[in-house]
C-alpha positions as CSV (number, residue, x, y, z in Angstrom):
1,X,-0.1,-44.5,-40.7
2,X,-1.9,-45.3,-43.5
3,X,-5.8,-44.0,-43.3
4,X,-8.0,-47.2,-44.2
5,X,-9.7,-46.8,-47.7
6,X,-13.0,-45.3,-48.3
7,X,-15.5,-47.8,-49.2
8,X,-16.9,-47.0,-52.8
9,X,-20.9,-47.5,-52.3
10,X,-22.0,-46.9,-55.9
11,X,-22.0,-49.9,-57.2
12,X,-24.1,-51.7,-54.1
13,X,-27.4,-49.3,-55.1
14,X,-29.9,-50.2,-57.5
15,X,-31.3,-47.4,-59.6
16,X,-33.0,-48.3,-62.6
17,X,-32.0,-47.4,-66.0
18,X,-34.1,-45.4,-68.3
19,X,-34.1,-43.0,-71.0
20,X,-34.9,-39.7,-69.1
21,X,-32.4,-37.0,-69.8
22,X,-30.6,-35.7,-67.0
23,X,-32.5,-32.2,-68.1
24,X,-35.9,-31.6,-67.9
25,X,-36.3,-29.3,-70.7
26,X,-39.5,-27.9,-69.6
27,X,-39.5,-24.5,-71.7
28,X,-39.3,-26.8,-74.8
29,X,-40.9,-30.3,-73.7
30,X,-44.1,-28.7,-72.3
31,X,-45.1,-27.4,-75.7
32,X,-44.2,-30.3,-77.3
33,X,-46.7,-32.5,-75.0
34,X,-49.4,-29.9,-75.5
35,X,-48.6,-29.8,-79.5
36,X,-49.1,-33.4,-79.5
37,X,-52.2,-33.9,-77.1
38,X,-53.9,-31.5,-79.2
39,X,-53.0,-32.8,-83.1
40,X,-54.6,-36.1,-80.9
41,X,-57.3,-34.3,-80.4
42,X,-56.9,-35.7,-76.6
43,X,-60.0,-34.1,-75.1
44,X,-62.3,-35.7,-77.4
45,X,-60.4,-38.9,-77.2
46,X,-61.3,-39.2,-73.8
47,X,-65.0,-37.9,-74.2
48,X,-65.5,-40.5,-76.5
49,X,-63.8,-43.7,-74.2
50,X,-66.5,-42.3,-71.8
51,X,-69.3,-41.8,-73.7
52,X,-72.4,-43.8,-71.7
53,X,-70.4,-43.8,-68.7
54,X,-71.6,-42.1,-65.4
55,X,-71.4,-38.3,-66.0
56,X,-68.9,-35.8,-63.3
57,X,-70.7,-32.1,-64.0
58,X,-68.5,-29.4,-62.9
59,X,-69.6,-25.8,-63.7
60,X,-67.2,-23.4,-64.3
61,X,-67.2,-19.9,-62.6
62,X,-66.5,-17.8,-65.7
63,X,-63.6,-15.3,-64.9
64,X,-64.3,-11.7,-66.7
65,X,-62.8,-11.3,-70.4
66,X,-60.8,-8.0,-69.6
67,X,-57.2,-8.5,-69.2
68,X,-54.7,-11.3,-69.2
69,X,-54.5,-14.3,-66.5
70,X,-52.9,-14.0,-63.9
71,X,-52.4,-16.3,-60.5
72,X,-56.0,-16.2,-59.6
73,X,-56.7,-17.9,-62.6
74,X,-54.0,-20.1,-62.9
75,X,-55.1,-21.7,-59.3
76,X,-58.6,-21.8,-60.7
77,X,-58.1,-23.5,-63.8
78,X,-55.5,-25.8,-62.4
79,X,-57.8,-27.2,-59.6
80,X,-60.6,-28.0,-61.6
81,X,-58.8,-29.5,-64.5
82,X,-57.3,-31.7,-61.9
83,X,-60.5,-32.7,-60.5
84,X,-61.9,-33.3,-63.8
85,X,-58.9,-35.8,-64.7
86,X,-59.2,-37.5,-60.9
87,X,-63.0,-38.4,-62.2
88,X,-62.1,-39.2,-65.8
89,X,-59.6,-41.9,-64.7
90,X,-62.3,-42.9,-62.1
91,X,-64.0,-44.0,-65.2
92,X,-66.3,-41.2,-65.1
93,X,-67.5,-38.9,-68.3
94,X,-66.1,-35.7,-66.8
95,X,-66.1,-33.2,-69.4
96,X,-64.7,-29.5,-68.8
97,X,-66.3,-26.7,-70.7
98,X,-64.8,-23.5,-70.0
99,X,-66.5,-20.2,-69.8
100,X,-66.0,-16.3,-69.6
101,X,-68.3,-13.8,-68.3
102,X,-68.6,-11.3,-71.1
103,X,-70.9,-8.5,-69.8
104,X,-70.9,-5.9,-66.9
105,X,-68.6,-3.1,-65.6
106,X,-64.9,-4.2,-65.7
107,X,-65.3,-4.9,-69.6
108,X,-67.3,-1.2,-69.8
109,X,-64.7,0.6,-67.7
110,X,-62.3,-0.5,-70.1
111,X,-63.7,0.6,-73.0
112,X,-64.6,4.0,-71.4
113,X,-60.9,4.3,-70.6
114,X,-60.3,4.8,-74.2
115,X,-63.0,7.1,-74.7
116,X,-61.3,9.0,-71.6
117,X,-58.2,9.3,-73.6
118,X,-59.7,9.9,-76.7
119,X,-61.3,12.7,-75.1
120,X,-65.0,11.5,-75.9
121,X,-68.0,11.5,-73.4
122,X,-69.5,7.9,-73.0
123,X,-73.3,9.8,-73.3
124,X,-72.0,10.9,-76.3
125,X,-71.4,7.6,-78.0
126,X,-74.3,5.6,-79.4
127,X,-75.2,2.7,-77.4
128,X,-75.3,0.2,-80.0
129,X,-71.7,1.3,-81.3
130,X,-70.8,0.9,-77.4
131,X,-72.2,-2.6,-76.8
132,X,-70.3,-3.3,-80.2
133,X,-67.0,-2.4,-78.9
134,X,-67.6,-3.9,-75.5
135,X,-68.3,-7.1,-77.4
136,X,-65.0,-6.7,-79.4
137,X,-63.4,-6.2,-76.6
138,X,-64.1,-9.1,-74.6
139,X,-64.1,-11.4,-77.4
140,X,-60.3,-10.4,-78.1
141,X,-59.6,-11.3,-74.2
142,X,-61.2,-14.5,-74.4
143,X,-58.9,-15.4,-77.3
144,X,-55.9,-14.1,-75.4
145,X,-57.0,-16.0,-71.8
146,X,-58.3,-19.0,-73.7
147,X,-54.1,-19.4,-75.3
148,X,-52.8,-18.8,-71.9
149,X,-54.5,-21.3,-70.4
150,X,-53.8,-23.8,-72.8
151,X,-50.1,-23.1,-72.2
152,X,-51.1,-24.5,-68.6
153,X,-52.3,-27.9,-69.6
154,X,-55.2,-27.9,-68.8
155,X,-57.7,-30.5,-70.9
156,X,-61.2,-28.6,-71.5
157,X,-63.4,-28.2,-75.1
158,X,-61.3,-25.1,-75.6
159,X,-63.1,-24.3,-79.0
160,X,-66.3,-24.8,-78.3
161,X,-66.5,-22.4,-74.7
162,X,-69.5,-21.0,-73.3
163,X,-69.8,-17.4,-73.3
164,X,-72.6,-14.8,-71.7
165,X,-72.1,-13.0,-74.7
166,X,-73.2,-15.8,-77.0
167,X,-76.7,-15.1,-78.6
168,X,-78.1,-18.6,-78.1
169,X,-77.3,-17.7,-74.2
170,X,-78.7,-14.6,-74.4
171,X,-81.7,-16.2,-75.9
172,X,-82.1,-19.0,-73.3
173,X,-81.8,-16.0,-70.2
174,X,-84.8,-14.6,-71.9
175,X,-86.6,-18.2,-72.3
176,X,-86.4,-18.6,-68.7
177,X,-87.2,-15.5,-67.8
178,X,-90.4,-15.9,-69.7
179,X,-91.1,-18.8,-67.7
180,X,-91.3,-17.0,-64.8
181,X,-93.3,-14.7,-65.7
182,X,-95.7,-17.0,-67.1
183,X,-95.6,-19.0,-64.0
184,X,-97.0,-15.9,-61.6
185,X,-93.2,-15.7,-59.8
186,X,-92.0,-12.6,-61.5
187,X,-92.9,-9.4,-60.0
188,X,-91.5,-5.7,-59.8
189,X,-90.4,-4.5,-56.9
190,X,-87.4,-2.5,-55.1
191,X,-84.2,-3.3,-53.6
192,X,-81.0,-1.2,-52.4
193,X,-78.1,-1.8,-54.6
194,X,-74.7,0.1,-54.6
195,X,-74.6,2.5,-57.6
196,X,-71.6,4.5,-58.8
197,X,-72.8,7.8,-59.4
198,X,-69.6,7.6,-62.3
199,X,-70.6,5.1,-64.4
200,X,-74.4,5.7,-63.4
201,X,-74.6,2.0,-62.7
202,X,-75.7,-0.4,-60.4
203,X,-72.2,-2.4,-58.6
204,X,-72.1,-5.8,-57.1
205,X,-70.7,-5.7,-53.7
206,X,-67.9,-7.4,-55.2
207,X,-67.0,-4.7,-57.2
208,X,-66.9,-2.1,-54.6
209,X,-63.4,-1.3,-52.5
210,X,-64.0,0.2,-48.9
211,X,-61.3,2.9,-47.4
212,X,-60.7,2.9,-43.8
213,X,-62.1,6.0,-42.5
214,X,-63.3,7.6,-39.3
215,X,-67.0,7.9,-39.7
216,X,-69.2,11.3,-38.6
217,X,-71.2,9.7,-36.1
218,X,-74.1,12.1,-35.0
219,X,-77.2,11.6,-32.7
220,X,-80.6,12.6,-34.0
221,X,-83.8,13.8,-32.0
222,X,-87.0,12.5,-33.4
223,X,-89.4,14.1,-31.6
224,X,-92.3,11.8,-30.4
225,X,-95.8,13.4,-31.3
226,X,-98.3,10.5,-30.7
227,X,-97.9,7.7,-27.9
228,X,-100.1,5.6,-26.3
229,X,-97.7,6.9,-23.3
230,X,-98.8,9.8,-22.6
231,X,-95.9,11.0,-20.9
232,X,-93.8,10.6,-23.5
233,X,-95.2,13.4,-26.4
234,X,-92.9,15.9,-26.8
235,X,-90.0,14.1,-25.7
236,X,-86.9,13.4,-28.2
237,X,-86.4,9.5,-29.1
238,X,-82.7,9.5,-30.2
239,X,-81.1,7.5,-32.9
240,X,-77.1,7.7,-33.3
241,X,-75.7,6.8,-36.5
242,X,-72.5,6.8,-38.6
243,X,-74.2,7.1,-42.0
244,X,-75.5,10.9,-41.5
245,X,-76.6,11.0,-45.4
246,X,-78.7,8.2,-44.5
247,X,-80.8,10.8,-42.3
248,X,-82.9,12.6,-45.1
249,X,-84.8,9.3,-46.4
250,X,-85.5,8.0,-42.5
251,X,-88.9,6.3,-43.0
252,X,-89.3,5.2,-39.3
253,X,-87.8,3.9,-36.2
254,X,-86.1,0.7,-34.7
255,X,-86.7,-0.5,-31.0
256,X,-85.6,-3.3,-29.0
257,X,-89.0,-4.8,-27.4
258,X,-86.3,-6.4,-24.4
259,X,-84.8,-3.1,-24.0
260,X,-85.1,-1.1,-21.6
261,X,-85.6,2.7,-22.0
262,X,-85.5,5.9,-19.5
263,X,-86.8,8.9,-19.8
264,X,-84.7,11.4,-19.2
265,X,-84.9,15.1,-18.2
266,X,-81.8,16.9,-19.4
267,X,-79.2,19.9,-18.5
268,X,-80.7,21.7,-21.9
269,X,-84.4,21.2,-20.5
270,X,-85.3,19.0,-22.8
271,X,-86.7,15.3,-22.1
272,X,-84.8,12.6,-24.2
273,X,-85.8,8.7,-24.4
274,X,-83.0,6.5,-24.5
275,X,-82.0,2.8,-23.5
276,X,-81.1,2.7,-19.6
277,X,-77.5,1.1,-20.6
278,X,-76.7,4.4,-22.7
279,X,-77.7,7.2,-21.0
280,X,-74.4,8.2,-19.7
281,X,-72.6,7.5,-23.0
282,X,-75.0,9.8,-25.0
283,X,-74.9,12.4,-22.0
284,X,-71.7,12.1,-22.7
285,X,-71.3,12.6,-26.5
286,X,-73.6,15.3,-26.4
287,X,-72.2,17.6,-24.1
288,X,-75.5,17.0,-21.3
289,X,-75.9,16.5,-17.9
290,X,-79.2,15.0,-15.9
291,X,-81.2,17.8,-14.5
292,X,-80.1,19.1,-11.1
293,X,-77.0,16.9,-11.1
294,X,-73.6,17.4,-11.8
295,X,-72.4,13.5,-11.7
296,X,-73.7,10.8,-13.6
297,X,-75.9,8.6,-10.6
298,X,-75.3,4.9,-10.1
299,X,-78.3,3.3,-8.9
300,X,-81.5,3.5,-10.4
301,X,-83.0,5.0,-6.8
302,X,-80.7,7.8,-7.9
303,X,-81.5,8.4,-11.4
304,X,-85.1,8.5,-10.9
305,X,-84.6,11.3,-7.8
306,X,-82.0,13.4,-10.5
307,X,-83.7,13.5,-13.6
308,X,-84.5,9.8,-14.7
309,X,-88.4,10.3,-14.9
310,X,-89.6,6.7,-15.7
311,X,-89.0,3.4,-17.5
312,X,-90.4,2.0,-20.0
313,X,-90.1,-1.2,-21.8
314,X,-89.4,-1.5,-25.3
315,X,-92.7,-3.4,-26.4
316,X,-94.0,-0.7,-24.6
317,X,-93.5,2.0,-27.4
318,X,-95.4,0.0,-29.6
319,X,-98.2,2.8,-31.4
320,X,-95.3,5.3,-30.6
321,X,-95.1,8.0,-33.7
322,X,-92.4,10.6,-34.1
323,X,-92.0,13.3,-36.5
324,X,-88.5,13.8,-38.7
325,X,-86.0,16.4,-37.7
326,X,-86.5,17.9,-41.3
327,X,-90.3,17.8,-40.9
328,X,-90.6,21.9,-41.7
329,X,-89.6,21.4,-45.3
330,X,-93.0,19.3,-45.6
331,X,-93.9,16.6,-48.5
332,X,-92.0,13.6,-47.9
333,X,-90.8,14.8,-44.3
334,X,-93.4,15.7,-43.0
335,X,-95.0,12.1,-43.1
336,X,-95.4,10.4,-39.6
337,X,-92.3,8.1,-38.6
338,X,-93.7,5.1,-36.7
339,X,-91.8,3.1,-34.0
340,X,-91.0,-0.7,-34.8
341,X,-89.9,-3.2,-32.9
342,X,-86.6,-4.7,-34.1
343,X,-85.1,-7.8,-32.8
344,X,-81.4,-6.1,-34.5
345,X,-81.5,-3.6,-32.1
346,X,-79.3,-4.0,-29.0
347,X,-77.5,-1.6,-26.3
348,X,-74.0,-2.3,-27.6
349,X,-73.7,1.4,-28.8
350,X,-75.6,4.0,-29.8
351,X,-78.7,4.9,-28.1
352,X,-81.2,2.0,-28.0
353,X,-83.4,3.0,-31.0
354,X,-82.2,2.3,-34.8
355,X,-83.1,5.1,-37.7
356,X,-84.9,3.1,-40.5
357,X,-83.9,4.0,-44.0
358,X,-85.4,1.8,-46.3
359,X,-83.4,2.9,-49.4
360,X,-80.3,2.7,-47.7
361,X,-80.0,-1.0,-46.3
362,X,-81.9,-4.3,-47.0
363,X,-82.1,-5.1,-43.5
364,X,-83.8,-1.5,-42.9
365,X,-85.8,-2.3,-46.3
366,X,-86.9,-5.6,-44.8
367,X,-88.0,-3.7,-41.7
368,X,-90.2,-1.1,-44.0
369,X,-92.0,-4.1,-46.5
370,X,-93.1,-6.1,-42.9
371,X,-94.6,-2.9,-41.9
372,X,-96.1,-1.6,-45.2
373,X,-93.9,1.5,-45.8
374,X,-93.0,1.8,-49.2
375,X,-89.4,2.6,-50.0
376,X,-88.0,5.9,-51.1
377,X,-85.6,5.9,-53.8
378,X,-83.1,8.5,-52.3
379,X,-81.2,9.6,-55.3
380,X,-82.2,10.2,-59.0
381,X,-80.4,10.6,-61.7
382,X,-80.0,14.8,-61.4
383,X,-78.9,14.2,-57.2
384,X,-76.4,11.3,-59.1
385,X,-75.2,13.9,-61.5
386,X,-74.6,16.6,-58.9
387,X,-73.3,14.4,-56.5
388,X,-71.1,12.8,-58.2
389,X,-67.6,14.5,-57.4
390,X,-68.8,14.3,-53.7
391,X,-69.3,10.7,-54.2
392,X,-65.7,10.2,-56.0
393,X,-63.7,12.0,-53.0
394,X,-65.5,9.9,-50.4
395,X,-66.0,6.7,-52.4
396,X,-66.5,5.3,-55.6
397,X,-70.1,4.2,-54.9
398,X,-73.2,5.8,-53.6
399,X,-75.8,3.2,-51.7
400,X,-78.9,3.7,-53.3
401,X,-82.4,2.2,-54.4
402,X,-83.0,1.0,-57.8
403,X,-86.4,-0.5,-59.0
């Protein structure tokens, strides 16, 4: 039998006809388009079409000028050039100038990388010849970035950019400043800042990488000298923490005025004031027992019969002073450390109280300013010095206070 004959379709669809090549091309069309937008000086073309038209301002984000682009930037670039051409053909005057940050520690560690290898010190090298090369150095990556994002398309003033490093931007930083200043809103003051004890500068968080580690997690008797609870002087309020370096510059400490604290008489015959929800776990952790008692007691009929002498309530303790566990070596230490209330503080974990370290933390350094304590800049430069190989094998930042 003779298999019917396959119907021949092409001819019944409609395609229209045009002069695209069957190949794209891409490697060699794409730098022909961008050859020809720019000797058409495109950008301004379309700057002046707009000129008097409703203005579309987007600010550009400057990416650092210390290494070539890579997918970060692309996606950066790409998205706003495509948001600036969405408003442009809205009609709008959406101009794009593009910008690199110029200054700060990725451009310096680079340049100190050479010194490394040239076996040079960075102290060694005059600052002004440093600052020099930094500003050689980011210049040359601006050039490189700026060519590489051409090569992308996208439509921005590319030879006219901003840069931090320009002096007419230096110079407006410092206008401004000066119009703070003569305004009454600039002040001195303190802050904790992360500071590599390597480059002896300050970091932005975003320059600092955490490890996942196991942290030493310690409890702390502060033993309480003054109260207007008579009962409780010469007991020990405890703190627990996971930052034990953090313990030196304690300035005071944190209590929950909701929370409710116990007084507790312990295995080791000392009394110990901790919140009612974490007595067992610190009995726990530390190795203690409630006097007279082998088992931890349920009710609170119980703990007050077995070593639970009293409760208090956190707003209680307000007046409450304690002394530092380091309060011997006198000077700084030996200063009173006053109870606060803290609405941070909860019964989560831990003990109930919070050790305040106003150099450490701004939460703890907003704590300290509300209650007039000035703040302790834990580290100078010598501790930076000497602690610096410490610092390295635990992390590549120290958390400390600059003024």
């Amino acid at each position: 039998m003779t298999s019917p004959e396959k119907p021949d379709y092409r001819n019944s669809v409609f395609l229209p006809r045009t002069d695209f090549p069957m190949k794209a091309g891409l490697p060699e069309k794409e730098p022909a388009i961008l050859a020809r937008w720019q000797a058409e000086n495109l950008y301004q073309a379309l700057r002046d079409s707009r000129r008097g038209k409703e203005k579309f301002i987007l600010h550009d984000g400057p990416p650092y000028a210390n290494g070539d682009m890579h997918i970060g930037h692309a996606l950066n670039h790409i998205l706003k050039d495509t948001v600036c051409r969405t408003q442009s053909s809205l009609g709008k005057d959406a101009p794009y100038v593009p910008g690199w940050d110029c200054h700060g520690l990725p451009i310096e560690w680079k340049v100190e990388e050479k010194y490394r290898a040239q076996g040079k010190n960075k102290d060694e090298v005059d600052p002004v010849v440093f600052r020099a090369e930094c500003r050689a150095y980011a210049q040359g990556w601006v050039n490189a970035q700026r060519e590489q994002l051409k090569r992308l398309g996208i439509n921005g003033d590319w030879d006219n950019p901003y840069l931090t490093m320009d002096f007419e931007a230096e110079a407006t930083i410092v206008a401004e400043l000066l119009k703070f200043a003569t305004s009454g809103q600039l002040y001195r003051g303190s802050k904790p800042v992360m500071w590599s004890p390597v480059e002896k500068t300050a970091l932005a968080e975003a320059e600092v990488e955490y490890e996942d580690i196991v942290s030493t997690q310690i409890d702390v008797g502060f033993e309480i000298v003054e109260s207007p609870i008579p009962e409780l002087v010469g007991a020990q309020a405890v703190i627990w923490t996971t930052t034990p370096w953090t313990i030196p510059v304690n300035q005071a400490l944190a209590y929950g005025p909701e929370v409710a604290y116990w007084l507790i008489n312990a295995t080791d015959g000392r009394k110990y004031l901790v919140a009612f929800d974490l007595v067992e776990s610190f009995l726990t952790r530390a190795g203690l027992g409630l006097l007279d008692t082998p088992d931890m007691p349920n009710d609170a009929e119980e703990l007050l019969r077995h070593g639970l002498s009293k409760a208090y309530n956190g707003s209680d303790l307000a007046g409450t002073i304690a002394r530092h566990p380091m309060h011997a070596l006198g000077g700084f230490f030996a200063k009173p450390r006053p109870m606060l209330p803290g609405d941070f503080v909860t019964t989560e974990v831990g003990t109930g109280f919070v050790h305040i370290a106003p150099g450490h933390g701004e939460d703890d350094q907003r704590v300290g300013e509300a209650n007039g304590i000035v703040l302790v800049s834990p580290v100078d430069s010598l501790m930076a010095t000497n602690l610096g190989s410490l610092a390295i094998s635990r992390s590549m930042s120290a958390l400390m206070s600059m003024p």
